[in-house]
N, CA, C and O atoms as a GROMACS GRO file, in nm:
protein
  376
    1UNK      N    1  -3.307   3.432   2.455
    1UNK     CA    2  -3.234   3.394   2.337
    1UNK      C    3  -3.198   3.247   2.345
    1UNK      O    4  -3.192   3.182   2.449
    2UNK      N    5  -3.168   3.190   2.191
    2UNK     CA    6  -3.144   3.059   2.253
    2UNK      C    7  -3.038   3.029   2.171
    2UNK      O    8  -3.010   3.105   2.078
    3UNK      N    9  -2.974   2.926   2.194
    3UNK     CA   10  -2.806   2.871   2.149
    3UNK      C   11  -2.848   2.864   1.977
    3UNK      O   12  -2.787   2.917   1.885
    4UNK      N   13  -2.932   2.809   1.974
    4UNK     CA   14  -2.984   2.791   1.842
    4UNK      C   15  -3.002   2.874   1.714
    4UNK      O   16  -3.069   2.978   1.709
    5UNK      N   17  -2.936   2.819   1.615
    5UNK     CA   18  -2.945   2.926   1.498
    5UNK      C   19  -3.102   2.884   1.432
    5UNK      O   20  -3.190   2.808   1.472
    6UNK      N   21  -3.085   2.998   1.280
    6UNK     CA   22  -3.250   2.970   1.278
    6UNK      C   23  -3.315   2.912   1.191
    6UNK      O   24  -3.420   2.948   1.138
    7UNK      N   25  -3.211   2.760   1.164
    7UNK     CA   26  -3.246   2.681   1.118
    7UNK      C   27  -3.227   2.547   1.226
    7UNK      O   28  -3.222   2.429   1.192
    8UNK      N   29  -3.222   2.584   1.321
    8UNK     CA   30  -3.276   2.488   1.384
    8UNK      C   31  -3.117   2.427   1.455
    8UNK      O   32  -3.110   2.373   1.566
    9UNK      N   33  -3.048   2.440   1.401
    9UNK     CA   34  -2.909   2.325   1.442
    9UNK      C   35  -2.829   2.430   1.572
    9UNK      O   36  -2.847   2.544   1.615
   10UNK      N   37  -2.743   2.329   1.597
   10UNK     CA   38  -2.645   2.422   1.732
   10UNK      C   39  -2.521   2.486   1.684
   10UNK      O   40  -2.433   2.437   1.614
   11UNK      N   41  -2.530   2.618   1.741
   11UNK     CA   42  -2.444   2.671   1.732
   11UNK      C   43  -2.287   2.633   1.698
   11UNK      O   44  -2.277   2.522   1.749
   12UNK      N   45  -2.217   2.650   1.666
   12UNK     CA   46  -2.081   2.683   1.708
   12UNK      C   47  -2.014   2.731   1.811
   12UNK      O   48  -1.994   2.850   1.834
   13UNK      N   49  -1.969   2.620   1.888
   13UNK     CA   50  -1.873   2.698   2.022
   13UNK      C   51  -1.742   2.609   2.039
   13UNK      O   52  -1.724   2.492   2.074
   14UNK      N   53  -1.664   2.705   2.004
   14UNK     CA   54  -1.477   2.621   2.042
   14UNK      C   55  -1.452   2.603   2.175
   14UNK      O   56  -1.457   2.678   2.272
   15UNK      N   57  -1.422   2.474   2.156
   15UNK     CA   58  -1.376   2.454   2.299
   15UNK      C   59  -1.208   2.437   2.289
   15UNK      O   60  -1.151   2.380   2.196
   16UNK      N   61  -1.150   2.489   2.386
   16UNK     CA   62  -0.986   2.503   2.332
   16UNK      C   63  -0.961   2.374   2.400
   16UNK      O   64  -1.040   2.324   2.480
   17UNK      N   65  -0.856   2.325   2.368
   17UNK     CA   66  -0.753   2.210   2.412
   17UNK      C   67  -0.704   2.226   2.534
   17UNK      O   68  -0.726   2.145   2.624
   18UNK      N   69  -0.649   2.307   2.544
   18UNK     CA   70  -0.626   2.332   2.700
   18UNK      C   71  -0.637   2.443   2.775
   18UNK      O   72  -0.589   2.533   2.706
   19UNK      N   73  -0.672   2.484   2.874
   19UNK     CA   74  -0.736   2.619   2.929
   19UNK      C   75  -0.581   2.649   3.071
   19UNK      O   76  -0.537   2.590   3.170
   20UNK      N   77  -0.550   2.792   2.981
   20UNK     CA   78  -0.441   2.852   3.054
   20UNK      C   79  -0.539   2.905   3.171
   20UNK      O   80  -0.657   2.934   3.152
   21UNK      N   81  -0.453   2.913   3.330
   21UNK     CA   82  -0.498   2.979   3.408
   21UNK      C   83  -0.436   3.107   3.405
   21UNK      O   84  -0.314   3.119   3.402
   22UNK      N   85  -0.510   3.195   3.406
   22UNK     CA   86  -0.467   3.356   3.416
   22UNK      C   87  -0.399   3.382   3.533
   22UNK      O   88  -0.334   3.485   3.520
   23UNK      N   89  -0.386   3.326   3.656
   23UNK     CA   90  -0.289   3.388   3.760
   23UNK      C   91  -0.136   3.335   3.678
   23UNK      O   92  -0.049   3.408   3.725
   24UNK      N   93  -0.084   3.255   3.594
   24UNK     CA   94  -0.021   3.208   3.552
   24UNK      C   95   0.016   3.341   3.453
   24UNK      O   96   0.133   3.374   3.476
   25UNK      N   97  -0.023   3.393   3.391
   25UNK     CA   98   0.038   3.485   3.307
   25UNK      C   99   0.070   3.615   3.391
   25UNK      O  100   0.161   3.694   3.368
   26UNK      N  101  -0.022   3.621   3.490
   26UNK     CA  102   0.041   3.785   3.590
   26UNK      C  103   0.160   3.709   3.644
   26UNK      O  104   0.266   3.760   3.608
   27UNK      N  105   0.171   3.626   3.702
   27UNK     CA  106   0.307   3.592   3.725
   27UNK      C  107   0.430   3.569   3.647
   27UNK      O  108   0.543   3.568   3.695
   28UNK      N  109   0.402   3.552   3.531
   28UNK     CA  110   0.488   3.556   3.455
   28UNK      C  111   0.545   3.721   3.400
   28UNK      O  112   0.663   3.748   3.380
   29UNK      N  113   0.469   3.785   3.390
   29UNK     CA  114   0.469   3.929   3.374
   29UNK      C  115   0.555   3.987   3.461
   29UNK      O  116   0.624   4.073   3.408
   30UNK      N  117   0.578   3.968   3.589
   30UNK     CA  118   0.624   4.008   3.697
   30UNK      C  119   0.753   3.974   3.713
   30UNK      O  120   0.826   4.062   3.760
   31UNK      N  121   0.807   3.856   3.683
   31UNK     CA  122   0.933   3.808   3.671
   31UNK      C  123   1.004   3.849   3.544
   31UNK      O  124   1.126   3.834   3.540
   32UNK      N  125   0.925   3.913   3.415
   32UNK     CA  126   1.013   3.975   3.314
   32UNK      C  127   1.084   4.121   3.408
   32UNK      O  128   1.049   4.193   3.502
   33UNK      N  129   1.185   4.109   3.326
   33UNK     CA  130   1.237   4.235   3.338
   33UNK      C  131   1.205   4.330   3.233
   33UNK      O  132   1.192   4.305   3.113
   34UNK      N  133   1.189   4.490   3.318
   34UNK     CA  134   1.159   4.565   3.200
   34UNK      C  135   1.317   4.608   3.104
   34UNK      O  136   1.327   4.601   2.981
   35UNK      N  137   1.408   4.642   3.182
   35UNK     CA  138   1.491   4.681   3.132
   35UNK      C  139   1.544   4.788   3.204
   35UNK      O  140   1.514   4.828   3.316
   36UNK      N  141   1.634   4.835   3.117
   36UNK     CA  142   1.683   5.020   3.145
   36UNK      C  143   1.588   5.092   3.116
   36UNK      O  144   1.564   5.188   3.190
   37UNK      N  145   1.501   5.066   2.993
   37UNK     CA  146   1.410   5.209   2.990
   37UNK      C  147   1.317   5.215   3.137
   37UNK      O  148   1.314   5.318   3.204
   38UNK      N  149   1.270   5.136   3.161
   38UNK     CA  150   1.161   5.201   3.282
   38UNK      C  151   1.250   5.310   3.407
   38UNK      O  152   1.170   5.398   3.435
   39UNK      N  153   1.312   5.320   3.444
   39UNK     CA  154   1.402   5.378   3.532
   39UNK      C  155   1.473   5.482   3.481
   39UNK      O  156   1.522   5.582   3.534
   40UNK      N  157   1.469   5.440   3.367
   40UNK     CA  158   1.511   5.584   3.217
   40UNK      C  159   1.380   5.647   3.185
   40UNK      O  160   1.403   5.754   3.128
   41UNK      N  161   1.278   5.630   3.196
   41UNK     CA  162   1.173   5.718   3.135
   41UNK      C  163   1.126   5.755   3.237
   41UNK      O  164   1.045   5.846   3.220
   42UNK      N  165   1.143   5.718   3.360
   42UNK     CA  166   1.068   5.821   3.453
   42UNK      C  167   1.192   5.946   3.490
   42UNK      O  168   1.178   6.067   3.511
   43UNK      N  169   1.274   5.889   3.487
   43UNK     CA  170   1.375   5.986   3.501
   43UNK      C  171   1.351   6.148   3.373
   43UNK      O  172   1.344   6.271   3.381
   44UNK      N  173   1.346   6.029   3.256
   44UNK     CA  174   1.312   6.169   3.163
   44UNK      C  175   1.201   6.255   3.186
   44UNK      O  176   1.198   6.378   3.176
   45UNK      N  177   1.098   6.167   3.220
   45UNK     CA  178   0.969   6.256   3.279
   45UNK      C  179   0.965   6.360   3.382
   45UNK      O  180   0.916   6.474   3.379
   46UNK      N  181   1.026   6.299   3.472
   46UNK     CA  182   1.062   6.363   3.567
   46UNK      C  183   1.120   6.524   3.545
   46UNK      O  184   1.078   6.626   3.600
   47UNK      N  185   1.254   6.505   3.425
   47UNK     CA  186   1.326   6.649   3.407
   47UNK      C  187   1.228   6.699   3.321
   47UNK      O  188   1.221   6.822   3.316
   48UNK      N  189   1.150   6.635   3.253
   48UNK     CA  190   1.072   6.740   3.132
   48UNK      C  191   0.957   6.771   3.201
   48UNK      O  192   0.888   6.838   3.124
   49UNK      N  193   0.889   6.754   3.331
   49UNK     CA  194   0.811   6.782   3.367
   49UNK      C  195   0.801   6.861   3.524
   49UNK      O  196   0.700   6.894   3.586
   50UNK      N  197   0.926   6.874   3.556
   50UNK     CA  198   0.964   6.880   3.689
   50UNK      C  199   1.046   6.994   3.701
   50UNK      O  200   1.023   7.106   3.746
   51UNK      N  201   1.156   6.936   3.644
   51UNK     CA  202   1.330   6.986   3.664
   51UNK      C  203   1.334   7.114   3.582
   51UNK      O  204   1.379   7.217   3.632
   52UNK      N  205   1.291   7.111   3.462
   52UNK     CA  206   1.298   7.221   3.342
   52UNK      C  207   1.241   7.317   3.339
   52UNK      O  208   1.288   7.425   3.303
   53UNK      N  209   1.078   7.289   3.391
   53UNK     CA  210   0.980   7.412   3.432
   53UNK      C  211   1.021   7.485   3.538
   53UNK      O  212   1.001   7.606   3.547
   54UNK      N  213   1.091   7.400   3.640
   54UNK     CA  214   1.109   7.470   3.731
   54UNK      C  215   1.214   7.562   3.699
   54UNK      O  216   1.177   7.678   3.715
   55UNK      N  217   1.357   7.547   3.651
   55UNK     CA  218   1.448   7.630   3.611
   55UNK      C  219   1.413   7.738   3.504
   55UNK      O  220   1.476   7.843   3.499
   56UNK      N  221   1.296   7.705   3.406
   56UNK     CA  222   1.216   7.823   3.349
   56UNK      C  223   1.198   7.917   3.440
   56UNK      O  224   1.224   8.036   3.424
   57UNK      N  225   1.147   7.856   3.558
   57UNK     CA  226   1.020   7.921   3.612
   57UNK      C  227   1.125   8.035   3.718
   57UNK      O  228   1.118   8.158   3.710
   58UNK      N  229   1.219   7.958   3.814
   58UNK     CA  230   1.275   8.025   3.940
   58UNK      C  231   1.400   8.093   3.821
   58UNK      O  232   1.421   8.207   3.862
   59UNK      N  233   1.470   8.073   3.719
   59UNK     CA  234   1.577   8.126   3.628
   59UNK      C  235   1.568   8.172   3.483
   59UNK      O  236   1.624   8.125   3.384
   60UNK      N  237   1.479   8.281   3.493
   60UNK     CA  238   1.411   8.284   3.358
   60UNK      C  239   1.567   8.347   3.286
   60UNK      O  240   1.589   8.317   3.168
   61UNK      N  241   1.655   8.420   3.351
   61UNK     CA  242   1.735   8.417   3.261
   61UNK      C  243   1.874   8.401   3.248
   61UNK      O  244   1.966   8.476   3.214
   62UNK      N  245   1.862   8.246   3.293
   62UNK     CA  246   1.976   8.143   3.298
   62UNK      C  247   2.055   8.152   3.165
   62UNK      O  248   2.175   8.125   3.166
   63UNK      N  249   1.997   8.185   3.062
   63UNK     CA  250   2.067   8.146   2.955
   63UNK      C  251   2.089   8.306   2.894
   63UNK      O  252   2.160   8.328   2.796
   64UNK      N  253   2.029   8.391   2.954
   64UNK     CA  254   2.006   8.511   2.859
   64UNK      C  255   2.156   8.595   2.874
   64UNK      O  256   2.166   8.702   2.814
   65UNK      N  257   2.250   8.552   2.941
   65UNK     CA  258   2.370   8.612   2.924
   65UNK      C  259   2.451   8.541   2.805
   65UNK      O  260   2.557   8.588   2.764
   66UNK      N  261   2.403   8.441   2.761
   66UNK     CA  262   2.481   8.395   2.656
   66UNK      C  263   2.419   8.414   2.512
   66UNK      O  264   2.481   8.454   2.413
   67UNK      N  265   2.259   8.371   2.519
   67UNK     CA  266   2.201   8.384   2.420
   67UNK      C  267   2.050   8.476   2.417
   67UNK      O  268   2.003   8.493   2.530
   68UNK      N  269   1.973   8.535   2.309
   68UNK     CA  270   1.904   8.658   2.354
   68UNK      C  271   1.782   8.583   2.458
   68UNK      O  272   1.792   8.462   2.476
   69UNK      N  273   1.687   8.645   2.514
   69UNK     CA  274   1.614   8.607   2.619
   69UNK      C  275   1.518   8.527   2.574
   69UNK      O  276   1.473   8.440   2.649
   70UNK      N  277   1.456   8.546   2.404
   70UNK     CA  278   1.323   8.473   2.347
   70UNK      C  279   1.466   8.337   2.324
   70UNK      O  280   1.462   8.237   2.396
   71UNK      N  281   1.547   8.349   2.250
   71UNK     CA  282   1.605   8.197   2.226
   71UNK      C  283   1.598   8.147   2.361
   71UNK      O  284   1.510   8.073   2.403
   72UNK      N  285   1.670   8.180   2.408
   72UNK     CA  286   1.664   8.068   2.586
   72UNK      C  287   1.528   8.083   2.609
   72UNK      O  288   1.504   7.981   2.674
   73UNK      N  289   1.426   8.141   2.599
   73UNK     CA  290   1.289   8.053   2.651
   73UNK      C  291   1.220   7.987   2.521
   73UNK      O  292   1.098   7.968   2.517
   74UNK      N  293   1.299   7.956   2.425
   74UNK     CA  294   1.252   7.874   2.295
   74UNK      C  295   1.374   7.735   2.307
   74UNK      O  296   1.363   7.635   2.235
   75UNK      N  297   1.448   7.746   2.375
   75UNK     CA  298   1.579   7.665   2.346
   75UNK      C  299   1.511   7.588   2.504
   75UNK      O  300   1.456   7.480   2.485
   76UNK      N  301   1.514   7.630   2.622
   76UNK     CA  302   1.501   7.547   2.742
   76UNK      C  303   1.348   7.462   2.731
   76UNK      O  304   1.346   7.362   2.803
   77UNK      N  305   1.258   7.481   2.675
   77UNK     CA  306   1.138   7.389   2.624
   77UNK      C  307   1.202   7.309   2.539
   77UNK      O  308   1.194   7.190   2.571
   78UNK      N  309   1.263   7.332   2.444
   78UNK     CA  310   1.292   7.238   2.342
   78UNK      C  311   1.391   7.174   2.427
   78UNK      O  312   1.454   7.122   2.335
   79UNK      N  313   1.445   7.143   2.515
   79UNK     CA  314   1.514   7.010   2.563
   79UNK      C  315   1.427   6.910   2.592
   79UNK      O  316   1.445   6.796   2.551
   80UNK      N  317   1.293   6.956   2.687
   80UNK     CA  318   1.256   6.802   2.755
   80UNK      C  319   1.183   6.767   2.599
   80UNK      O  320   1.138   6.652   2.601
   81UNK      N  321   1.162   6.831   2.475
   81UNK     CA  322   1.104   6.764   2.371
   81UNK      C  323   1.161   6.678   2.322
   81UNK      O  324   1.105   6.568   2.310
   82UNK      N  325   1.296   6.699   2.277
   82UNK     CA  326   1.385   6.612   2.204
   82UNK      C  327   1.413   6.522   2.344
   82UNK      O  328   1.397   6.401   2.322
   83UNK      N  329   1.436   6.541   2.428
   83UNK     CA  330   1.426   6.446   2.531
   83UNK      C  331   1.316   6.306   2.551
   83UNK      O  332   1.320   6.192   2.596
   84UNK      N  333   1.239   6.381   2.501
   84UNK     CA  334   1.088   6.286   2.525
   84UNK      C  335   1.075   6.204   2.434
   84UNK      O  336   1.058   6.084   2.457
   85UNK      N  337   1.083   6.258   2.302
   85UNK     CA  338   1.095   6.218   2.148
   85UNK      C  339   1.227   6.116   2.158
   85UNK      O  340   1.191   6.000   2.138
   86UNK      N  341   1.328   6.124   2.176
   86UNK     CA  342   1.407   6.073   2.186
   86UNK      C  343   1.421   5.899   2.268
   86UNK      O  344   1.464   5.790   2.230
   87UNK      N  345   1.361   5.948   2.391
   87UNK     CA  346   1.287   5.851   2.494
   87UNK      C  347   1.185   5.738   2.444
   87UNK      O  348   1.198   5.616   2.456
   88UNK      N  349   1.099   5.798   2.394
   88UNK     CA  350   1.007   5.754   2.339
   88UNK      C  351   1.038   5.670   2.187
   88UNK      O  352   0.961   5.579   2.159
   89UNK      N  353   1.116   5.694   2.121
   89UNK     CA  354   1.204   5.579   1.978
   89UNK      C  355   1.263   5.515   2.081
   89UNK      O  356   1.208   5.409   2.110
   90UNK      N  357   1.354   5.544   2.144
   90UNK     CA  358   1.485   5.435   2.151
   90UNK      C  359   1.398   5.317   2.274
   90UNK      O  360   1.438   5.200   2.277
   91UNK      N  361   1.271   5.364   2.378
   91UNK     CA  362   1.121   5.270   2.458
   91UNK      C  363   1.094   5.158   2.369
   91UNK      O  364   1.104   5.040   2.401
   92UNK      N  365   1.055   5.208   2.244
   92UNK     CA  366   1.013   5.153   2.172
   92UNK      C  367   1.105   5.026   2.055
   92UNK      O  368   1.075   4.908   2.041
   93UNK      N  369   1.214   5.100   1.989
   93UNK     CA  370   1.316   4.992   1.980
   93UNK      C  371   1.347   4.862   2.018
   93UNK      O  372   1.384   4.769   1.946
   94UNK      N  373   1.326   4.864   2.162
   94UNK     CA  374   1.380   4.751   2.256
   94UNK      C  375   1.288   4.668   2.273
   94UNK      O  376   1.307   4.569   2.344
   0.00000   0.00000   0.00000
């Protein structure tokens, strides 16, 4: 192939003004701070993926003295959701 279009003349190629070095932007990356969410969303991950199944799993009927047995296994899923959902707007917000 050649640089050449096909009328004969040269291409088009930008040359920028000044050329950033890329170790320059990972370093800069590194010195931001993320914030509270990163240390907050693994945490949430953690209970919606960890903490909750497991108390499903070893206490299926943790809740069934208060409420009937299908609500508490419809009610203990629906925490890490609104959890996640929740997580996931207020991640994003910031």
């Amino acid at each position: 192939m050649s640089s050449e279009n096909a009328s004969g003349d040269d291409a088009y190629v930008h040359t920028p003004d000044s050329v950033e070095d890329p170790a320059d932007d990972a370093s800069a990356d590194e010195t931001e701070s993320g914030g509270p969410s990163g240390p907050l969303l693994v945490g949430v991950v953690t209970l919606a993926t960890l903490v909750i199944p497991g108390v499903i799993y070893l206490y299926p009927t943790l809740l069934a003295d208060h409420v009937p047995f299908l609500v508490a296994m419809l009610a203990l899923p629906f925490i890490p959701a609104l959890l996640l959902g929740g997580m996931g707007v207020w991640a994003m917000k910031e």
